[in-house]
PALUM-783087 format. One line per field, with one value per residue (C-alpha): residue number from 1; residue in three letters; x, y, z. Coordinates in nm, 3 decimals, decimal comma. Each point is the difference from the previous one (the first is absolute). Example, Ala and Ser with C-alpha at 12.3 -4.5 7.8 and 13.67 -1.06 7.14 Angstrom:
# residues 2
resi: 1 2
resn: ALA SER
X: 1,230 0,137
Y: -0,450 0,344
Z: 0,780 -0,066
***
This chain:
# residues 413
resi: 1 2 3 4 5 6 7 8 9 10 11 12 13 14 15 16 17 18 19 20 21 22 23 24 25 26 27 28 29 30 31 32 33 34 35 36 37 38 39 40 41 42 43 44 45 46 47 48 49 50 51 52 53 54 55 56 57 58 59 60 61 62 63 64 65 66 67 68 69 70 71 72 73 74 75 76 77 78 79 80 81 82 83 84 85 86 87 88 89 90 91 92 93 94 95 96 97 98 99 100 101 102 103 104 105 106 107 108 109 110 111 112 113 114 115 116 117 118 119 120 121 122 123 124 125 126 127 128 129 130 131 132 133 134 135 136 137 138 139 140 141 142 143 144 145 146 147 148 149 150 151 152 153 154 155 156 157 158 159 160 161 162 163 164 165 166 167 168 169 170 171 172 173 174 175 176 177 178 179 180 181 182 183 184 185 186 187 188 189 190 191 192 193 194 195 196 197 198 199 200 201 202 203 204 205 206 207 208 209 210 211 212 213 214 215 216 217 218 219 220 221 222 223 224 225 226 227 228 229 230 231 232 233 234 235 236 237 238 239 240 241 242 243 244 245 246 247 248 249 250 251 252 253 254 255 256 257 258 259 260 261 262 263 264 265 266 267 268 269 270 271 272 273 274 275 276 277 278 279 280 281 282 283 284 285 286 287 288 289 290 291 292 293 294 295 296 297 298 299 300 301 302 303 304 305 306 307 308 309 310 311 312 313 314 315 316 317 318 319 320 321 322 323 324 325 326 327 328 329 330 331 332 333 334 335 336 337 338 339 340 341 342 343 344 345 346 347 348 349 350 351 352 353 354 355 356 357 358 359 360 361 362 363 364 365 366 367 368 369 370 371 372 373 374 375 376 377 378 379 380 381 382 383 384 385 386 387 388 389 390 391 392 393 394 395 396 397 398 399 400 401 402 403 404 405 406 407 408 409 410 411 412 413
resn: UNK UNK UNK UNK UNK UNK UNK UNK UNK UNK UNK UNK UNK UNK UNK UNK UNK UNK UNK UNK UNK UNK UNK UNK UNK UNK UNK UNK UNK UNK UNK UNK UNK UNK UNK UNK UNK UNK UNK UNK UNK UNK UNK UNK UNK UNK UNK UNK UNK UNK UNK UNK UNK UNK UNK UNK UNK UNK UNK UNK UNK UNK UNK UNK UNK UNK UNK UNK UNK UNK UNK UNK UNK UNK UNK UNK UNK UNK UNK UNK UNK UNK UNK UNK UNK UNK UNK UNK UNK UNK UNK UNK UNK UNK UNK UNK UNK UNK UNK UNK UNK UNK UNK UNK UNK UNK UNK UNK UNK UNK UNK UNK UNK UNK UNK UNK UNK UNK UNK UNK UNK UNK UNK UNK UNK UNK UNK UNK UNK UNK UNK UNK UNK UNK UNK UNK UNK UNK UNK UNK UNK UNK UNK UNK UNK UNK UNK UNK UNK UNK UNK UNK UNK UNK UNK UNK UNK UNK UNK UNK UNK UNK UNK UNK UNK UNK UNK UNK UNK UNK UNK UNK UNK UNK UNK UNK UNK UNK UNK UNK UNK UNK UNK UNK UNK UNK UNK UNK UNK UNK UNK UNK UNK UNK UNK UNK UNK UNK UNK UNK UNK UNK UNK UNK UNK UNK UNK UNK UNK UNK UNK UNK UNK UNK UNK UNK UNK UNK UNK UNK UNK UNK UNK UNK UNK UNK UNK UNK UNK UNK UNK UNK UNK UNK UNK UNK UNK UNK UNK UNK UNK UNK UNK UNK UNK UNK UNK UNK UNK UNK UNK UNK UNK UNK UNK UNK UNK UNK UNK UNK UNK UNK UNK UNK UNK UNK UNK UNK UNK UNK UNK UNK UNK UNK UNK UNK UNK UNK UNK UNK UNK UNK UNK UNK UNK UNK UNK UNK UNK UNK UNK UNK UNK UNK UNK UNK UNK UNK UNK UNK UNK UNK UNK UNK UNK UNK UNK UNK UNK UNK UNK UNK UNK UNK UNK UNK UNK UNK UNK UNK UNK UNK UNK UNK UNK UNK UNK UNK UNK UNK UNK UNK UNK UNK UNK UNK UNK UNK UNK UNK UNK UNK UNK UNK UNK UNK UNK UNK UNK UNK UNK UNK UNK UNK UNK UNK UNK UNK UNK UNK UNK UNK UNK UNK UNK UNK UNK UNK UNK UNK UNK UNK UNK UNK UNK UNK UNK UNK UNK UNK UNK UNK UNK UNK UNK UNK UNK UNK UNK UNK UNK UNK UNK UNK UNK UNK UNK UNK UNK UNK UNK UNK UNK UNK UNK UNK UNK UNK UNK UNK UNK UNK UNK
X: 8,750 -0,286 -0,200 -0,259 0,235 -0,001 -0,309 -0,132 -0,387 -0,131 -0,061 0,332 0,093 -0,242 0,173 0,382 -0,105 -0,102 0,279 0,189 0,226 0,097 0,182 0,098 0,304 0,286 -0,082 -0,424 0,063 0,216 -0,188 -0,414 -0,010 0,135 -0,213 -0,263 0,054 0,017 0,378 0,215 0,239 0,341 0,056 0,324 -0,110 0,111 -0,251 -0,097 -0,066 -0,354 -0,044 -0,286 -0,198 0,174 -0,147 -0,316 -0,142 -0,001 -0,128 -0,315 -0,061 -0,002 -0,204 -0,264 -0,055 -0,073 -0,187 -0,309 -0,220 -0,160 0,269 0,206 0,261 -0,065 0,320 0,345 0,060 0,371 0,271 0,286 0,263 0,211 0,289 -0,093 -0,312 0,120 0,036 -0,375 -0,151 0,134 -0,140 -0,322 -0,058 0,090 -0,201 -0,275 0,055 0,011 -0,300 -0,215 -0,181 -0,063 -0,183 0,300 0,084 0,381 0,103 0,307 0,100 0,336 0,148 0,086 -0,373 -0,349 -0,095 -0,391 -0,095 0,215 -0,192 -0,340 0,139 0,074 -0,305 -0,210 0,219 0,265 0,101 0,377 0,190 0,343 0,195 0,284 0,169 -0,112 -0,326 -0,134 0,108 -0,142 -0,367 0,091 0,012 -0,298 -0,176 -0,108 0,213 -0,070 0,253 -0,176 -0,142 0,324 0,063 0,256 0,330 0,233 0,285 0,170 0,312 0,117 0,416 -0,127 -0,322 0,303 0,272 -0,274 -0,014 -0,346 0,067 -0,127 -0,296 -0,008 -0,009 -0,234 -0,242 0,031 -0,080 -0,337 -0,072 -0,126 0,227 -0,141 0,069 0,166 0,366 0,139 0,336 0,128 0,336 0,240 0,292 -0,010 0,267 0,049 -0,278 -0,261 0,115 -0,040 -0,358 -0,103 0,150 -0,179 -0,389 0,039 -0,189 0,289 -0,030 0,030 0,327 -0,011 0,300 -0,046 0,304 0,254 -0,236 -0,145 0,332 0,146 -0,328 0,000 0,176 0,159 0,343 0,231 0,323 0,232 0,168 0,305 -0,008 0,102 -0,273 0,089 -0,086 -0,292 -0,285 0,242 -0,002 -0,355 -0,035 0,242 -0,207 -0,339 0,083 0,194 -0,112 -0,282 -0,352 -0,378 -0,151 0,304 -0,035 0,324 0,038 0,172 0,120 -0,167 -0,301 0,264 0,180 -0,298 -0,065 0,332 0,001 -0,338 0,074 0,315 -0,166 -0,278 0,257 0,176 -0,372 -0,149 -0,333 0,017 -0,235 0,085 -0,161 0,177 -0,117 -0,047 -0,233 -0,427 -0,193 -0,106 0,327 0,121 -0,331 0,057 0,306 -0,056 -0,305 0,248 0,258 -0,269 -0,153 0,321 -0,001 0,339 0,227 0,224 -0,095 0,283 -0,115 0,085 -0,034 -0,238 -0,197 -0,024 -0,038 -0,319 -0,084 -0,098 0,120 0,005 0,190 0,304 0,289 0,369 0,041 0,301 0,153 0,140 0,083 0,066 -0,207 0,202 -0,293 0,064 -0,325 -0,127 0,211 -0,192 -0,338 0,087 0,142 -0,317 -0,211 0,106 0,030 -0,401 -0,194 0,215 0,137 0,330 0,189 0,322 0,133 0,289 0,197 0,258 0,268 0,238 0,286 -0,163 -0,300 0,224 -0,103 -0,322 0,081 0,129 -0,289 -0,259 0,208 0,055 -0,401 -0,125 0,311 0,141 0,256 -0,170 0,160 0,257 -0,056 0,382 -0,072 -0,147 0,122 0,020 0,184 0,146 0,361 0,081 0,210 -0,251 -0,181 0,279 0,040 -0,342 -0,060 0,332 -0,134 -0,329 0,180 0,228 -0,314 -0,185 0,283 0,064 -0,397 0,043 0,278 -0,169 -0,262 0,214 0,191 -0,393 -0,073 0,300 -0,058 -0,356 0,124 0,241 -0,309 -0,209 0,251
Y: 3,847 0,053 -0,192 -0,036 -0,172 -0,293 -0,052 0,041 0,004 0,369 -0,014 -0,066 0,281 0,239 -0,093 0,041 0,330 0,121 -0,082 0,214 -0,266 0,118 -0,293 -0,300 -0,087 -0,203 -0,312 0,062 0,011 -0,359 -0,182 0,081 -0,121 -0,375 -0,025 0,064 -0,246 -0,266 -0,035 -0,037 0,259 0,121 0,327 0,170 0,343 0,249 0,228 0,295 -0,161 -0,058 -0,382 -0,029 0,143 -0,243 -0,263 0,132 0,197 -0,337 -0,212 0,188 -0,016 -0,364 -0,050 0,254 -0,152 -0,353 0,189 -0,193 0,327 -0,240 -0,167 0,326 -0,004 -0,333 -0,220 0,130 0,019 0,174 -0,028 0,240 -0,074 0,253 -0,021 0,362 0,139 0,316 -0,135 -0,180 0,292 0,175 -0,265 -0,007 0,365 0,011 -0,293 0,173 0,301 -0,145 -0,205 0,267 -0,001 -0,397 -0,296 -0,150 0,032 0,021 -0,047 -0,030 -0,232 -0,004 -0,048 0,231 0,108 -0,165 -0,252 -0,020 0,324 -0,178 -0,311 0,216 0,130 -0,344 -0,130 0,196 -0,057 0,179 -0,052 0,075 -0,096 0,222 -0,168 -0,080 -0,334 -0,104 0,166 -0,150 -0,399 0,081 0,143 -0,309 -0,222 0,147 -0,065 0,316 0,039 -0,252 0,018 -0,272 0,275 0,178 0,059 0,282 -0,079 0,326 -0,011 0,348 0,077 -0,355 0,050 0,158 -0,225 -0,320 0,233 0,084 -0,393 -0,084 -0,230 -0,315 0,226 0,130 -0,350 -0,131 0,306 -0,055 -0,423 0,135 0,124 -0,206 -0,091 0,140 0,381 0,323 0,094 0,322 0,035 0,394 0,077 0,195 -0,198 -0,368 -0,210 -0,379 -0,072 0,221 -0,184 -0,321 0,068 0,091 -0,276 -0,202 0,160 0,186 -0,148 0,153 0,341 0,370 0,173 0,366 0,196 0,347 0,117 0,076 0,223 0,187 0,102 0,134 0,224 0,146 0,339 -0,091 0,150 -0,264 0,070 -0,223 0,097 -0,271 0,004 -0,140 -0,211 0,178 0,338 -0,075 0,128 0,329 0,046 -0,051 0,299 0,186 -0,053 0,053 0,333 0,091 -0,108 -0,302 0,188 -0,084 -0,335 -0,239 -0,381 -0,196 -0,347 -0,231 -0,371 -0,087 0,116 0,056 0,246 0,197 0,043 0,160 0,184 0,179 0,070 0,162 0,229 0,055 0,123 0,254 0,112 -0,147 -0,120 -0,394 -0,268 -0,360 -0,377 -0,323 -0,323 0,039 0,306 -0,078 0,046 0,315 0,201 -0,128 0,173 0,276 0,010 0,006 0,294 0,242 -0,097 0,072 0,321 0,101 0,079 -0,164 -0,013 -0,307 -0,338 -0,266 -0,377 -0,324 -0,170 -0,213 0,219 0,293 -0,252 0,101 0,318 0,229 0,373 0,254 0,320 -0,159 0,251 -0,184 -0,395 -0,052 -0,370 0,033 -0,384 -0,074 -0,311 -0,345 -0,075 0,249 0,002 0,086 0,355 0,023 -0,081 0,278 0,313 -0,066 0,115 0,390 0,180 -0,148 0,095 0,309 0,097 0,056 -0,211 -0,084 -0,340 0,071 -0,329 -0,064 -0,278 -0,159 -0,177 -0,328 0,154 0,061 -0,322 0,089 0,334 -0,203 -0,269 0,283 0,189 -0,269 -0,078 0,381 0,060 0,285 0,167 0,154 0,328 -0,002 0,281 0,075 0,330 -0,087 0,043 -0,428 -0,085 -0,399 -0,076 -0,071 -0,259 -0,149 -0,019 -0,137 -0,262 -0,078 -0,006 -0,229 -0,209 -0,056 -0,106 -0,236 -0,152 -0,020 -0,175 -0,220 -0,120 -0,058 -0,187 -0,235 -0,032 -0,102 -0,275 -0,088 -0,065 -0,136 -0,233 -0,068 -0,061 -0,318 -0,153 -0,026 -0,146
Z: -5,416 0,193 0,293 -0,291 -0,251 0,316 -0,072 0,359 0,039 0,052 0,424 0,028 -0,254 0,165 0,309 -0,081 -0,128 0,336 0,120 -0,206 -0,245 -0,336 -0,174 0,119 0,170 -0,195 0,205 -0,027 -0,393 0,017 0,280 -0,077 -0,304 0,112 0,296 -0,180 -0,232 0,332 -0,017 0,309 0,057 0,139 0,048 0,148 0,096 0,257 0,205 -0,172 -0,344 0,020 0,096 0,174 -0,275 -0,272 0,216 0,144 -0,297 -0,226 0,293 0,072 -0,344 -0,018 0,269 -0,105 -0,305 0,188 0,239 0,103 0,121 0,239 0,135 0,062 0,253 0,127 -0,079 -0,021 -0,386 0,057 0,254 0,068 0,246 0,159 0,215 0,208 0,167 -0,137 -0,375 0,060 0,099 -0,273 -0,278 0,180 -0,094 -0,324 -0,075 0,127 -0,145 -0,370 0,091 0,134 -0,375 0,069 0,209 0,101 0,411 0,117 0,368 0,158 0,286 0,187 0,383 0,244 0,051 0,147 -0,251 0,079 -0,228 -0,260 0,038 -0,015 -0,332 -0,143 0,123 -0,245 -0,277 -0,279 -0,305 0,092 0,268 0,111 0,280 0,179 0,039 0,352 0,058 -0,324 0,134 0,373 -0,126 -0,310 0,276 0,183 -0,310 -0,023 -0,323 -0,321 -0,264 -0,235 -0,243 -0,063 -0,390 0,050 0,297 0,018 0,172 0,035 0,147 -0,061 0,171 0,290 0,073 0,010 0,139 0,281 0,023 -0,155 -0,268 0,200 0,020 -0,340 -0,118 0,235 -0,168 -0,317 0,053 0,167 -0,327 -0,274 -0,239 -0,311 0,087 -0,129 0,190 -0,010 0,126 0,107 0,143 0,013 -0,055 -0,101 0,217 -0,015 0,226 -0,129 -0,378 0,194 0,185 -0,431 -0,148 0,228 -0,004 -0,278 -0,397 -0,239 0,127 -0,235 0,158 0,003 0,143 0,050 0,322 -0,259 -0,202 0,253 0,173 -0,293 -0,071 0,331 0,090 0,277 0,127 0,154 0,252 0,191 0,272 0,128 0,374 0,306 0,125 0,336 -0,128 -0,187 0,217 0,041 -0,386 -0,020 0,277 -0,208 -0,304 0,122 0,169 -0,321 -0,279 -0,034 0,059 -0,029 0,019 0,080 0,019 0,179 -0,096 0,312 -0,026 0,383 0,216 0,242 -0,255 -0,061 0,408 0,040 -0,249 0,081 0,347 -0,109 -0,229 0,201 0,246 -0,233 -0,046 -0,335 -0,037 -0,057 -0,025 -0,087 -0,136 0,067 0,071 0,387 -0,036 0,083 -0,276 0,166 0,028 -0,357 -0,135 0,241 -0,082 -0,395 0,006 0,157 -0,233 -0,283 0,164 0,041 0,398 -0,021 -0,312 0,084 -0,006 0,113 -0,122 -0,102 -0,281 0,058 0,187 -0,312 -0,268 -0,204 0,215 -0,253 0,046 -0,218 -0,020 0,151 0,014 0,094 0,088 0,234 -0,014 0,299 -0,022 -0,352 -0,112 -0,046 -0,291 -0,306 -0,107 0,369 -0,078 -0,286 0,156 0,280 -0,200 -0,251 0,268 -0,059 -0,348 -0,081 -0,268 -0,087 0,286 0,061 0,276 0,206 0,120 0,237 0,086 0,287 -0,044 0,256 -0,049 -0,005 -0,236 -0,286 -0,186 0,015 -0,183 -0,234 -0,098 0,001 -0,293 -0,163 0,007 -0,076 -0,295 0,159 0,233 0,311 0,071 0,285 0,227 0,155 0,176 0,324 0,364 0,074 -0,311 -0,021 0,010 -0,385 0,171 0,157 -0,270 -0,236 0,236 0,039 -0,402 -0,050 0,314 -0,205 -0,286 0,144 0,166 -0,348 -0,156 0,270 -0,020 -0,340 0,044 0,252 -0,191 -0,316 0,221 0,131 -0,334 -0,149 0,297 -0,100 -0,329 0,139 0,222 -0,362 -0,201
***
């Protein structure tokens, strides 16, 4: 299949041909064709899959054919809400970039900066509106932003825009809207809450799920290495000076995680930079164009903070704290091993990690391979213990919740 067979208008073909696409991506070919037919959508899709265009190509299309040539870029005709500055910046320009053939205006809002040259953007009017959560309600507020003319509401990275705490927010966004509008629901995994928030906005959405597909397409190497969580930053010396080389992203739990850890490699003399949620929007930019240029070739973040940061040619992911969320492992080793490229997801596992192990194999159908020969090895009691300890705690939840419900059972009858 190609971008023509989507039947996209020829500016925007014109335009994804500059920009060097081929064929559309598995989720492009399953999402474009129902937003173009108005639908609302779900889509569970990790980074690297190609997203932003399944949502972005379709919407400028829909807009440019209601364009009014003199009304251009006066009312905001489609919304998308981001949890990150990072992840908004990063729509903003590829929205521009595929529109660069079109009328339509894009512009991006979100805090951390002066707001006034946003307002002298808004002022003049766009067509589409990027944002985060808060910026978007304070210049809303202002009334510098009106929401009445929305058609198209996309929400991307629905779990971490409510893990990050916005779905009063979120809400509150989508009611400024009319009510007669296009959603378009992206995230990477879909959790209770996020199936909540769409049950309860949502006009019997299209789901697309495309995590499971793209994982098992990628080349990507994967190793897990059972250690003390003591030991763990000396493994990760051991493996960076031995063995893991190139551009290395480390995956911590905490901000406070990914501050130790940096000084103590900057100590032993490696080149580190790192994003978490206390960074300025400065240094986290800073921070993500040496990363990228490759004046250093480790970058230690969070989750939320590297969520929808595109970066390509991605040599080795280290978990250095596995995920509790399987699909989050999913979402992280995806970001190496991209569009041909070969990868490596290295994974470190305490004693009190070992369920995670489990849940994450269970979710990608497949054994990781256990890496034994390393100098901080875990006691296979230890880890016996720990794996009986888990069990035990399993079956005594289940049996609680069997006497809850047997007990539930007695109140109805």
């Amino acid at each position: 299949m190609s971008f023509k067979d989507l039947q996209l208008i020829d500016p925007l073909l014109k335009a994804i041909e500059e920009q060097g696409y081929k064929t559309p991506t598995l989720v492009q070919k399953k999402t474009i064709p129902f937003v173009l037919a108005g639908k609302d959508v779900i889509t569970s899709a990790q980074t690297g899959t190609g997203k932003t265009a399944a949502f972005a190509l379709p919407i400028l299309q829909l807009l440019s054919n209601k364009q009014d040539p003199t009304k251009r870029g006066k009312t905001i005709k489609a919304l998308i809400v981001s949890p990150t500055r990072e992840l908004a910046l990063q729509i903003g320009n590829n929205f521009n970039a595929y529109a660069r053939h079109t009328n339509l205006r894009t512009t991006v809002i979100f805090g951390g900066t002066p707001i006034e040259p946003q307002i002298d953007v808004l002022t003049k009017g766009v067509d589409v509106l990027v944002a985060t959560p808060g910026r978007l309600i304070d210049l809303q507020k202002q009334e510098v932003v009106n929401l009445d003319q929305v058609e198209i509401l996309v929400l991307d990275e629905a779990d971490l825009m409510l893990d990050m705490g916005f779905i009063d927010d979120v809400k509150h966004i989508e009611s400024l809207c009319p009510k007669q509008k296009q959603i378009l629901l992206f995230s990477a995994t879909i959790p209770y809450k996020v199936e909540q928030l769409a049950n309860t906005i949502l006009n019997n959405p299209e789901r697309i799920e495309i995590t499971q597909s793209l994982f098992a397409a990628n080349p990507i190497g994967q190793v897990l290495y059972y250690v003390p969580k003591r030991n763990k930053i000396e493994l990760c010396l051991h493996l960076l000076r031995n063995e893991i080389k190139g551009s290395i992203l480390i995956f911590r739990r905490t901000k406070f995680g990914v501050d130790k850890l940096e000084q103590t490699l900057i100590k032993n003399e490696f080149q580190v930079e790192t994003l978490h949620g206390d960074k300025s929007q400065t240094d986290r930019q800073t921070a993500l164009k040496k990363f990228k240029s490759g004046q250093v070739n480790i970058l230690i973040a969070t989750d939320v903070a590297a969520r929808g940061i595109d970066i390509n040619e991605l040599d080795a992911v280290i978990n250095f704290d596995l995920p509790n969320i399987p699909e989050t492992y999913v979402h992280r080793i995806g970001r190496t091993g991209r569009a041909g490229n070969s990868g490596m997801s290295y994974s470190f596992c305490g004693a009190d990690e070992i369920t995670y192990v489990q849940t994450i194999q269970q979710l990608i159908q497949t054994q990781i391979p256990v890496e034994e020969n390393h100098p901080y090895p875990l006691d296979p009691n230890t880890k016996s213990i720990s794996h009986k300890s888990n069990q035990t705690d399993s079956k005594n939840k289940k049996g609680r919740k069997s006497a809850a419900s047997r007990k539930n059972k007695k109140r109805w009858y």
